[in-house]
Every structure is written in structure tokens, then in C-alpha cells.
VOGU-3710 file (C-alpha; in Angstrom, 3 decimals, decimal comma):
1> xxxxxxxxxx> -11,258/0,667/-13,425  -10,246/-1,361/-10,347  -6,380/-2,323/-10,838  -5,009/-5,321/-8,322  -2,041/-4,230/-5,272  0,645/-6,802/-4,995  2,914/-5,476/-1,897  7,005/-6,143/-2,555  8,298/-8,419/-0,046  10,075/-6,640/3,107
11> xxxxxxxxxx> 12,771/-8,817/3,393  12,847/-12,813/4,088  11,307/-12,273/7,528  8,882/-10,734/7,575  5,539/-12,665/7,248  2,612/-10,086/7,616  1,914/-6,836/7,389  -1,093/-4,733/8,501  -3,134/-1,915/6,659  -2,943/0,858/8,775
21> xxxxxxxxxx> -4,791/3,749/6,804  -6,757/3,524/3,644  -5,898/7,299/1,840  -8,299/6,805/-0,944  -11,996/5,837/-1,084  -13,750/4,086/-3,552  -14,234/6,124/-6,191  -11,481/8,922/-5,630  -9,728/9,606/-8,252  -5,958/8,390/-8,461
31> xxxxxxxxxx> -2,446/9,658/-10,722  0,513/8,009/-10,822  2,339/8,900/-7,228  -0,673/9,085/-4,804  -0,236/7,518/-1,795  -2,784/5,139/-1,640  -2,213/3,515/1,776  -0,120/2,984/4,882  1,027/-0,497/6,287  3,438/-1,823/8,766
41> xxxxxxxxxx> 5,273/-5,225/9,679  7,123/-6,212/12,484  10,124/-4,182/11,220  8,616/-0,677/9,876  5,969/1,028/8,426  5,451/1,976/4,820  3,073/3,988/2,226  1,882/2,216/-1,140  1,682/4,698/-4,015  -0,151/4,410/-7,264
51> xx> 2,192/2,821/-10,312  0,106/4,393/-13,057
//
């Protein structure tokens, strides 16, 4: 089941960020705490893990 991403704002200044690495493929399974993927902004990079 495909579940939507919505990224936390970095801070009132920052306007974009960038996927840098995808660490899951389409159909890979995923727990609660995987990172999923890496991003950056103008400020720092981050990793997105799964919520559930």
C-alpha cells in the first residue's frame, strides 16, 4: 500500500530541497524507522524515515 511523504518545513528559509538518494525501491518492504531517503537544502542535509 503506497502511503503519501509530506517533508516538515526546515525553517522559514528555506524554499527547496533536493532528493539526494532513494534507499528503498518499489516494492521493498518498509517498518517503522527505515530510512527511506536522503535530501538536502541550502542549509543541510537530512534522511526521511518511515512513520509506520
Amino acid at each position: 500500500m503506497a502511503y503519501p511523504i509530506i517533508l516538515p518545513r526546515q525553517g522559514q528559509s528555506v524554499e527547496s530541497c533536493i532528493i539526494t538518494e532513494w534507499h528503498k525501491k518499489v516494492g521493498d518492504p518498509v517498518q517503522a524507522g527505515d530510512v527511506l531517503f536522503s535530501y538536502e537544502t541550502d542549509k543541510a542535509s537530512f534522511e526521511e524515515t518511515a512513520k509506520e
